[in-house]
C-alpha positions in Angstrom: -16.8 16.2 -7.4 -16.6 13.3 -4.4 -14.2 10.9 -5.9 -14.4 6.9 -4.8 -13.7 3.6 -5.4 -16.9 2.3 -7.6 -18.6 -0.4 -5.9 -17.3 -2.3 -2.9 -13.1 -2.3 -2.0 -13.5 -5.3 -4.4 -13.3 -2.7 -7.3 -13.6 -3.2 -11.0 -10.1 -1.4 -10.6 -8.9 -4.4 -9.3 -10.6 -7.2 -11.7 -9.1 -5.6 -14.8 -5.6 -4.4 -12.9 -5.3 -8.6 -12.2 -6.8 -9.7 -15.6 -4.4 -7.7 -17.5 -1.5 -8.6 -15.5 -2.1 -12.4 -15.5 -2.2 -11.8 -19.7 0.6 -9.3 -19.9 3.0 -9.8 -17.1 5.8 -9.2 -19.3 4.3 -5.9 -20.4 3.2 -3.5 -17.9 2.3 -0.8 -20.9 -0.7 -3.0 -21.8 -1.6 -4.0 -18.3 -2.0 -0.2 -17.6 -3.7 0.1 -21.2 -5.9 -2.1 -20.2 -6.3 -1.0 -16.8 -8.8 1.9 -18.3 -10.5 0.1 -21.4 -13.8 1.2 -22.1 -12.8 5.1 -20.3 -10.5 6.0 -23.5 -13.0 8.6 -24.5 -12.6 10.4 -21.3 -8.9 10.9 -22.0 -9.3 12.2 -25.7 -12.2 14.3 -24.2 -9.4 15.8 -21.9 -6.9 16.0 -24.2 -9.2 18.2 -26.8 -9.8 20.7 -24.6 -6.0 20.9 -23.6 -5.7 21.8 -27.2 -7.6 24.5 -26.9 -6.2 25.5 -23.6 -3.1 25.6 -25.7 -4.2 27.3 -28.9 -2.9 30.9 -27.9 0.5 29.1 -27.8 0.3 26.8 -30.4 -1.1 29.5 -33.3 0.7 32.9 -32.2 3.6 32.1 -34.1 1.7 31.9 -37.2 -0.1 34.8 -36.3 2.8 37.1 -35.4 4.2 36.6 -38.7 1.0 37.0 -40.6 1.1 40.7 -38.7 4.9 41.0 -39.6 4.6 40.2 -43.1 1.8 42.6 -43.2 2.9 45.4 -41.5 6.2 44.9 -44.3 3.9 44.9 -47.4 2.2 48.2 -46.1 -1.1 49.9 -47.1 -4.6 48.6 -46.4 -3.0 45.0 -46.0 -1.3 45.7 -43.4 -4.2 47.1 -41.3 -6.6 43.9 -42.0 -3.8 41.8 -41.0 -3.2 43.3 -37.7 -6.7 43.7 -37.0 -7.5 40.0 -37.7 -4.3 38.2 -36.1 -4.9 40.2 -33.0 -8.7 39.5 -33.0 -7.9 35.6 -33.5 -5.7 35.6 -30.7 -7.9 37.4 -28.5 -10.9 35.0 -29.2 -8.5 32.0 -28.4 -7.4 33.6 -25.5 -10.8 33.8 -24.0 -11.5 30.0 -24.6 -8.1 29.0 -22.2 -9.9 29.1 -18.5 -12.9 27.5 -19.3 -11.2 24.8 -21.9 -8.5 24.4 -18.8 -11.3 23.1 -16.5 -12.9 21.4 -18.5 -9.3 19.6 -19.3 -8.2 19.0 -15.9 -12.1 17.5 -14.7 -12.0 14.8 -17.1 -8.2 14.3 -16.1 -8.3 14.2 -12.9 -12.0 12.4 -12.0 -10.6 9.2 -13.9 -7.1 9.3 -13.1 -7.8 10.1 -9.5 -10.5 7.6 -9.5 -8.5 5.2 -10.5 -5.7 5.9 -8.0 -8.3 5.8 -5.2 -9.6 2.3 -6.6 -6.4 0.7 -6.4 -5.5 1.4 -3.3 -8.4 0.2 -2.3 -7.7 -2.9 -4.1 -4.5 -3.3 -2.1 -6.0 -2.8 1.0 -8.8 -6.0 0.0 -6.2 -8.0 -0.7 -3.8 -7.0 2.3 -6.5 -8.5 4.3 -6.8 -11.3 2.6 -3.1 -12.6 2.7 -1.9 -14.6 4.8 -0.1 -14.1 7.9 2.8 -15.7 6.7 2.9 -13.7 3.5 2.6 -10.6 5.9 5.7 -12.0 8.2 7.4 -12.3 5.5 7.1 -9.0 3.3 7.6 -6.2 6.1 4.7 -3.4 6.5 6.8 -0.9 5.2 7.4 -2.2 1.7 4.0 -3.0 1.8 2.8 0.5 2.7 5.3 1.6 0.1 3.7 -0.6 -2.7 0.3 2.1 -1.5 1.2 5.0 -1.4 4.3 5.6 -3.5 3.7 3.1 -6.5 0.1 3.4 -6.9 1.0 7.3 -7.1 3.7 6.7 -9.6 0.7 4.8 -11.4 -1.3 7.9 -11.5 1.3 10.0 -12.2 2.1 7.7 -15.7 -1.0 7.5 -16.6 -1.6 11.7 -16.8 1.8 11.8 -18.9 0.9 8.7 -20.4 -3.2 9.5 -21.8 -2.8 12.8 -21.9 1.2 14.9 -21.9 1.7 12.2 -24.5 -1.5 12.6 -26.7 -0.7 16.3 -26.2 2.4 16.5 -27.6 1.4 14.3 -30.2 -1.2 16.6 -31.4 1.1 19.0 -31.0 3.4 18.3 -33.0 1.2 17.1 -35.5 -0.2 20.4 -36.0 2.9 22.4 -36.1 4.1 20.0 -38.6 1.1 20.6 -40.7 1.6 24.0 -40.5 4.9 24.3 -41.8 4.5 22.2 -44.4 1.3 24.5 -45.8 3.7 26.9 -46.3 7.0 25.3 -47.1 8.0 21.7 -47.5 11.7 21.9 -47.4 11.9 23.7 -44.1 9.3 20.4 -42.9 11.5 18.3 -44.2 14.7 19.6 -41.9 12.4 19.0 -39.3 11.5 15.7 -39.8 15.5 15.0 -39.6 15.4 15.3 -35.9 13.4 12.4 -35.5 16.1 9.9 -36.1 18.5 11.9 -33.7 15.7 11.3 -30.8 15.4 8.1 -31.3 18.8 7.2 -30.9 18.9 9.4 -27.8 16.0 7.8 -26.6 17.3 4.2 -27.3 20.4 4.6 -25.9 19.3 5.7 -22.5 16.1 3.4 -21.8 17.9 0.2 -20.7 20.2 2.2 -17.6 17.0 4.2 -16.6 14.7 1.0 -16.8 17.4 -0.9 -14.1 18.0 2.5 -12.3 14.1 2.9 -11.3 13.9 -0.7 -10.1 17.0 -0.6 -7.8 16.0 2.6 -6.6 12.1 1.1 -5.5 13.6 -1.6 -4.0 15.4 0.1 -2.0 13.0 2.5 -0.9 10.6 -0.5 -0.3 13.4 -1.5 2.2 14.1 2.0 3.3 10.5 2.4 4.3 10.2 -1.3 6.4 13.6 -0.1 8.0 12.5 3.7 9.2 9.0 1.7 10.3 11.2 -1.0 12.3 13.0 1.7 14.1 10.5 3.6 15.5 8.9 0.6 17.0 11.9 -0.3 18.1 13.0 3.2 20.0 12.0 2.6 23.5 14.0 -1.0 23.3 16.6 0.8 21.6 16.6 3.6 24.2 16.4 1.0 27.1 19.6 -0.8 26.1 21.6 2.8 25.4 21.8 1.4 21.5 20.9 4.9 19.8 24.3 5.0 18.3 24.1 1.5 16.8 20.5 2.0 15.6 22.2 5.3 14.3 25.1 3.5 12.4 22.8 0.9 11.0 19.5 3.6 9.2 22.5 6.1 8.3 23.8 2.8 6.4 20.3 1.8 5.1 19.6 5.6 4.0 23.7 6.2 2.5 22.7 3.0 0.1 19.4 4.5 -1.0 20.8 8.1 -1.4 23.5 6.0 -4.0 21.2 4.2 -5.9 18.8 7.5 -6.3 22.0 9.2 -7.0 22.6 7.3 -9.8 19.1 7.4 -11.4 19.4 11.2 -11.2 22.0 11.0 -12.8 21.4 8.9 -15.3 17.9 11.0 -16.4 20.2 14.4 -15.8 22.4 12.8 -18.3 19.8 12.1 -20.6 17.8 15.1 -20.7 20.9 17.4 -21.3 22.1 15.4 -24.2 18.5 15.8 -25.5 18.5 19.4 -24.9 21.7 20.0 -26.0 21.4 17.6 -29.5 17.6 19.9 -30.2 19.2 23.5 -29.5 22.0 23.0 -32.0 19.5 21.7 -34.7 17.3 25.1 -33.4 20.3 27.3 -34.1 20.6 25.7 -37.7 17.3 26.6 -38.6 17.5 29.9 -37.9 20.7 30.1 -40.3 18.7 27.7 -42.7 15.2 30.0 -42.7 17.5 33.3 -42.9 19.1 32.6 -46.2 16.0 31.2 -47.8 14.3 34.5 -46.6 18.1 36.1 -47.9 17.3 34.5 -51.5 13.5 35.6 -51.5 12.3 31.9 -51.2 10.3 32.6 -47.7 8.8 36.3 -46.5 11.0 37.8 -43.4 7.9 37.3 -41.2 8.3 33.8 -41.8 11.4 33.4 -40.0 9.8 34.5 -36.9 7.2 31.4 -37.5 9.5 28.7 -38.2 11.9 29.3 -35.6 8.5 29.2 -32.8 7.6 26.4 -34.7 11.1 24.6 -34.7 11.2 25.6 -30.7 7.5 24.1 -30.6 8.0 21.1 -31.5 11.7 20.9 -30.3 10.3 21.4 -27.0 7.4 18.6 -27.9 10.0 16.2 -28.4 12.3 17.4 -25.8 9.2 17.0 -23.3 8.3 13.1 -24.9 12.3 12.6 -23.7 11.6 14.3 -20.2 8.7 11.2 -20.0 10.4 8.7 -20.3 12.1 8.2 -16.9 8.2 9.0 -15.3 7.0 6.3 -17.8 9.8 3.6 -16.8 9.5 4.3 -13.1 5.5 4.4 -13.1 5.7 0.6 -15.7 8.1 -0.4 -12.2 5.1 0.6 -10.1 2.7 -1.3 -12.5 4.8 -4.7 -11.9 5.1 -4.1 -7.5 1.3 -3.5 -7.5 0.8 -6.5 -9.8 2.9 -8.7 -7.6 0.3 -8.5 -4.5 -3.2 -8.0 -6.2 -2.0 -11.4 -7.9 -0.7 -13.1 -5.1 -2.0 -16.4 -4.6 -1.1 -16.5 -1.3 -4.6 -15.3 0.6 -7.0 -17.2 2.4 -10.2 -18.4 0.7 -13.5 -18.7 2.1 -15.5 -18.6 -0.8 -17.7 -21.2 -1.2 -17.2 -22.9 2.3 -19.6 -23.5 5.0 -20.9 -21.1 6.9 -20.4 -21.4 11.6 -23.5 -19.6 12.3 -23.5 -21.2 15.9 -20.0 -21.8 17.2 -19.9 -24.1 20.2 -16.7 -24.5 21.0 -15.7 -28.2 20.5 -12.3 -28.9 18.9 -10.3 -32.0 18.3 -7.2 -32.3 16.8 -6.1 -35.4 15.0 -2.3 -36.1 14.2 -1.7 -31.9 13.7 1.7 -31.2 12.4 3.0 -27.8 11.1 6.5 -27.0 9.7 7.5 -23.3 8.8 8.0 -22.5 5.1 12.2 -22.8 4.8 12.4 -24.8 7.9 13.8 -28.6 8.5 12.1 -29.2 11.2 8.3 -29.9 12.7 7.1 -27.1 15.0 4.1 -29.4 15.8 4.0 -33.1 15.8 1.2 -35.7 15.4 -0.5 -33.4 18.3 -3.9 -34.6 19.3 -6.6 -33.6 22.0 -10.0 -33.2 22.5 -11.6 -29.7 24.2 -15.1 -29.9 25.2 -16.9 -26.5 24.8 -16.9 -24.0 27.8 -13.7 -25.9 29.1 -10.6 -23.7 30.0 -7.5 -25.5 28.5 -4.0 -23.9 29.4 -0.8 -24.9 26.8 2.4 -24.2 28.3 6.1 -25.0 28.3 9.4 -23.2 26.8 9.9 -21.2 24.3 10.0 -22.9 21.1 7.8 -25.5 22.6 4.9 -24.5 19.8 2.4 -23.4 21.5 1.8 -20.0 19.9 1.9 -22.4 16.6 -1.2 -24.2 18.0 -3.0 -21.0 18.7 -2.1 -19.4 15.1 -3.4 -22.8 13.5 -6.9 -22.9 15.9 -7.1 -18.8 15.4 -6.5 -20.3 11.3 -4.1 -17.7 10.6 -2.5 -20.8 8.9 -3.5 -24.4 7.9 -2.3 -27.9 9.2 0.7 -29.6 7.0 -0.6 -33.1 7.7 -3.6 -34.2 10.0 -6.7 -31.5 10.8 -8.4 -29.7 13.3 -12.1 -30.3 13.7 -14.7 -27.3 15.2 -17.9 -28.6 16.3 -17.5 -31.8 14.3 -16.3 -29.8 11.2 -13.3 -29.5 9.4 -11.9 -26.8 9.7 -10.1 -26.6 5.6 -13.8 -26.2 4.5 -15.2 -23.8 6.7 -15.7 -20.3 6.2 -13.4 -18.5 8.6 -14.5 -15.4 8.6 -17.9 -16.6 9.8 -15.7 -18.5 12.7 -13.4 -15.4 13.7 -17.1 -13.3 14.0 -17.5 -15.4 16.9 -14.0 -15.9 19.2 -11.7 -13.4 20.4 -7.9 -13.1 20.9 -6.2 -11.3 23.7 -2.3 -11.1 22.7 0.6 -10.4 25.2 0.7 -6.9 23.8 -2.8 -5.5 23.1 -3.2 -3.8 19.8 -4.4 0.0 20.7 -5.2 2.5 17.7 -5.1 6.3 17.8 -8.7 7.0 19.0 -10.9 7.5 20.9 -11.0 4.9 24.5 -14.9 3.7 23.1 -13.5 3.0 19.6 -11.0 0.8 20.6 -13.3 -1.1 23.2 -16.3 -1.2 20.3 -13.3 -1.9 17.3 -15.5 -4.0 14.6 -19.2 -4.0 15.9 -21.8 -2.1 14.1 -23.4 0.1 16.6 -23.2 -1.1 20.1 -25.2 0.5 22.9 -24.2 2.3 25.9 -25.8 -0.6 27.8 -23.1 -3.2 26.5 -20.1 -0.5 26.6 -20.8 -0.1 29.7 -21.4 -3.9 31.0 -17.9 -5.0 29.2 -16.0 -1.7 30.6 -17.3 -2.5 34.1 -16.4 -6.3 33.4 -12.9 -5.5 32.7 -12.4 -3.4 35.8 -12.1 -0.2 33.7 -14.5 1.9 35.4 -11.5 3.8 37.6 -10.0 4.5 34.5 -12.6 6.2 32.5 -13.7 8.1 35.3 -9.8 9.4 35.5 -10.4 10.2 32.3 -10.2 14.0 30.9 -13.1 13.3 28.3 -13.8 9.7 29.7 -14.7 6.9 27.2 -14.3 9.9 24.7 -10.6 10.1 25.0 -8.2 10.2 22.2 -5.5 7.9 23.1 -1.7 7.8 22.0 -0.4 5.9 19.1 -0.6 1.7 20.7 -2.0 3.6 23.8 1.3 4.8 24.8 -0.4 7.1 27.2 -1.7 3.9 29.2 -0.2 1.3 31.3 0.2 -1.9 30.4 -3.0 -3.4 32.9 -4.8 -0.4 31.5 -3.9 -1.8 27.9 -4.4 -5.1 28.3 -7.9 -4.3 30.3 -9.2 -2.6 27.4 -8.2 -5.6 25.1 -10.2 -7.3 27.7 -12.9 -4.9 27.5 -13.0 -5.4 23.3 -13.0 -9.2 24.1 -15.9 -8.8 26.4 -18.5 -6.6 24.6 -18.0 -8.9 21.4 -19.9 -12.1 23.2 -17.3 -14.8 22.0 -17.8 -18.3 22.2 -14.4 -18.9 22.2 -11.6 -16.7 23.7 -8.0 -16.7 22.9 -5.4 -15.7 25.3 -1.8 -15.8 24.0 0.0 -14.9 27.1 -1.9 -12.3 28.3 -0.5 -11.5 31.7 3.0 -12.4 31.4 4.1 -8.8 30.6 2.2 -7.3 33.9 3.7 -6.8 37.2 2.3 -9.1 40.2 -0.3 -6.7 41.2 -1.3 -5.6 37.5 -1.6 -9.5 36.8 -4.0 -10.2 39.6 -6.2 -7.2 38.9 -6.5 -8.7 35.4 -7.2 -12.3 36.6 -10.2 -11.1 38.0 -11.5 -9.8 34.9 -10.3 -12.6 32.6 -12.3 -15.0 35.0 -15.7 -13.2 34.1 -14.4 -13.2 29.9 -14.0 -16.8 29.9 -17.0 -18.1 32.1 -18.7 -20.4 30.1 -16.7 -20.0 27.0 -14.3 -22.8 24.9 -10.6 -21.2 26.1 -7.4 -21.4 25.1 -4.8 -20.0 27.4 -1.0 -19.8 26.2 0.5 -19.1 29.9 4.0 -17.7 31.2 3.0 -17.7 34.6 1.8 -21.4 36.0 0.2 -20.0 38.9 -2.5 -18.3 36.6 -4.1 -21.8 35.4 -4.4 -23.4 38.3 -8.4 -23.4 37.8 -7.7 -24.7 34.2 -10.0 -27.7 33.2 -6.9 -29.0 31.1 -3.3 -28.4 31.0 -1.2 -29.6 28.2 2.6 -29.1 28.9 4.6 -29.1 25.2 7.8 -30.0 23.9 9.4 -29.7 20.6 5.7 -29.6 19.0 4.6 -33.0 21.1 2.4 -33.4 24.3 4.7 -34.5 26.7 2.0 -34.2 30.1 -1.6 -33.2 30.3 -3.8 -33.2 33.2 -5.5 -30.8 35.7 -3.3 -28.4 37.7 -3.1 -30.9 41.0 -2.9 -34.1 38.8 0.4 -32.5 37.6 1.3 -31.4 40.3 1.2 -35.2 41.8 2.5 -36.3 39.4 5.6 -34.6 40.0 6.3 -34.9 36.9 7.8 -31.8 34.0 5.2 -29.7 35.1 5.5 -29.9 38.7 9.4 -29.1 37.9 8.4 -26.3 36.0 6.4 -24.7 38.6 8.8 -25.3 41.4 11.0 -23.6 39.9 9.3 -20.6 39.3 8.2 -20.4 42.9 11.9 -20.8 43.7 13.0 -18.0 41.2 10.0 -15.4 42.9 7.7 -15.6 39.8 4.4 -16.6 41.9 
């Protein structure tokens, strides 16, 4: 059986998953109960045929002691009783491998359905969020919140729909059993209820507050072990292996303590279970012996109510053995809920659709502050860009500029004033239809394992050979696939660390290129490239942005000097804008700025 997501990554998963969560956000239980209304059938379909699976077990005690007592009163008896216990448990054996696959396909098709729908889910919505949200929980706590807690979901929802329903029925029908033939040895039984619910009560708060320090700290485990490897050829540069060493032995010593200490804690509480149930199991025995002693019970008996005390001492012992899965997959319920109901995600529902960007913008008093910040990265910034003009933005770090190119991109929105595209604002219009149309070439070009063409064609629906091959040769890549083992067909490196950085940034050129922008984004594209590297790329960044709208965040002032505009920033405000010779007469910040890179060697 294929198992999917139904529908599109917009699941019904996900519709009910935030419904329920929005309704009972103080109750995970009923979020998850929710979570599969209308599939409840499938789960009592599963669970009957685990009862049949289970019959051998759950009758042979009855059984043996029908043979026992018969073989004890002798004669024909005894021969009919053998003959039809043995056949019964025969017949029931036969029904346990087709009853157990039947069991685990209803199971598994909606449990693992359901797993595979929200993740799905998660990945929509990671999409959706906004870049801030994204800067602000790391990727590993976020891959975390996938993979582990949407598997702990899973996992409580087979213990939960099924194990649980099992034992029930389990113990429901050993009970029955034993009180057909004797209600006093029920009733000792039915003592051992209060005594598991004590046990059960007086563990649940410490494993609740275990399970949620422990997956907050894994959460942080996993962005930390993700930050490190990133960060190993940095690390390595700057001979700081010991200190990264000092600081993840730190991270991993804290997370081995608080797992410690829920281990503990369910270790705890399963052995007083165990140990609470075995004694009551050794009273029964003495209790069933001398009622068989004083002729109340036959001898064969004993046999069944001691399998049928273990029975459903082990049902209740297994319901106690749950209950740390349960609490830890309710935790999961609550870090899934918290991003499928995040509000924090960029809407473009409902808003106009660019069908035919231009490339005309215009910003009117734009300011932008950071969330937790004091002070305005941007300032009352306005300027007009014509379409197919290059416009370069530079000055020092902290200047804003790489704010102005996350607010035009619209990775995030204006605090006061508003940026216009084509005449339009850009609040109301659709952004995805916008982003279909520009492309963004970062200082450090984002490669994926794959293949050389699927990182040049990343997004399109079937290019041809024809445009591959126009936007490789456009981006001076020809050399390189031809050096190629398996040419465009080569499986690069993780973030192409098989590559050079021209190479790299070449092909983010190359992805640029085949795309047809109307508008091309270049966030310091160069500034990590050697002289030579740099000018190989200028010549294939002149043929991206002919004729296109450009933006052009620039390190090195010598690489806009055949900008239409240049607009020199400080502290979020235009301070000097002009073309590269009107600065330069000018002799103004920008003319300082550039003498004093040709004095330090950068041209």
């Amino acid at each position: 059986m294929k198992l999917k997501p139904s529908g599109s990554l917009r699941t019904g998963q996900e519709e009910r998953f935030i419904y329920y969560y929005k309704k009972y956000k103080n109750n995970p239980l009923l979020v998850l109960l929710g979570l599969y209304k209308g599939q409840y059938y499938k789960f009592l379909i599963s669970s009957v045929f685990y009862l049949i699976k289970h019959s051998p077990a759950l009758f042979s005690p009855l059984l043996i002691a029908n043979v026992i007592n018969g073989v004890l009163t002798g004669g024909d008896q005894a021969v009919r009783a053998i003959l039809v216990n043995v056949g019964i448990w025969i017949a029931l054996l036969a029904l346990h491998l087709p009853a157990n696959y039947l069991h685990s396909k209803y199971k598994s098709s909606l449990t693992r359905g359901t797993e595979a729908g929200l993740r799905a889910a998660l990945v929509d919505k990671v999409s959706e969020l906004s870049i801030l949200y994204h800067v602000r929980m790391q990727s590993g706590k976020l891959q975390s919140k996938i993979i582990r807690d949407v598997d702990a979901i899973e996992v409580l929802s087979s213990q939960l729909f099924v194990n649980l329903i099992n034992i029930t029925m389990n113990t429901v029908i050993m009970l029955t059993l034993t009180a057909a033939k004797n209600r006093y040895v029920l009733l000792f039984f039915i003592l051992v209820a209060p005594i598991a619910s004590l046990t059960i009560f007086t563990f649940r708060k410490k494993i609740r507050v275990a399970n949620r320090d422990y997956r907050l700290e894994m959460e942080e485990t996993s962005a930390r072990v993700m930050e490190m490897v990133e960060m190993v050829p940095a690390t390595r540069a700057h001979a700081l292996e010991e200190v990264e060493r000092k600081r993840m032995i730190q991270q991993l010593e804290e997370t081995a303590e608080k797992g410690y200490r829920l281990d503990m804690i369910q270790s705890n509480f399963g052995a007083v279970g165990w140990t609470v149930f075995q004694v009551f199991q050794a009273i029964c025995l003495g209790f069933t012996a001398f009622m068989a002693l004083k002729g109340y019970i036959l001898v064969g008996d004993i046999t069944f109510y001691q399998s049928s005390f273990t029975s459903v001492v082990n049902q209740v012992t297994a319901f106690i053995n749950l209950l740390p899965i349960i609490t830890k997959g309710l935790e999961s319920i609550i870090s899934v809920g918290e991003v499928l109901t995040s509000e924090d995600v960029e809407e473009n529902d409902g808003r106009e659709e660019l069908k035919n960007l231009k490339g005309d913008f215009t910003f009117e008093h734009v300011g932008y502050r950071y969330p937790e910040s004091t002070e305005d990265v941007l300032k009352d910034f306005n300027l007009e860009v014509p379409a197919g003009k290059t416009i370069a933005i530079v000055g020092e770090s902290g200047s804003g500029k790489s704010t102005l190119i996350s607010l035009v991109v619209g990775f995030m929105r204006p605090d006061t004033g508003r940026i216009l595209i084509d005449g339009k604002d850009m609040s109301e219009v659709n952004l995805k239809s916008y982003r279909r149309q520009i492309s963004v070439v970062p200082q450090s070009p984002l490669l994926f394992t794959g293949s050389l063409r699927d990182n040049i064609t990343y997004g399109l629906d079937s290019p041809s050979e024809e445009q591959l091959n126009t936007a490789v040769d456009a981006a001076n890549l020809r050399k390189l696939v031809n050096e190629l083992p398996d040419g465009l067909d080569t499986r690069l490196e993780e973030h192409g660390a098989n590559l050079s950085g021209g190479q790299r940034q070449r092909i983010a050129i190359a992805r640029a290129i085949i795309r047809d922008p109307k508008v091309i984004f270049l966030d310091e594209a160069t500034s990590a490239l050697d002289v030579i590297s740099e000018r190989e790329i200028q010549e294939s960044l002149s043929r991206l942005i002919s004729g296109r709208t450009t933006f052009v965040v620039a390190h090195r002032l010598s690489t806009i000097r055949n900008a239409d505009l240049i607009v020199v920033m400080d502290h979020g405000e235009i301070i000097e804008k002009g073309t590269y010779t009107e600065l330069m007469e000018k002799q103004g910040i920008f003319y300082h700025m550039e003498n004093m890179q040709i004095t330090l060697g950068h041209e």
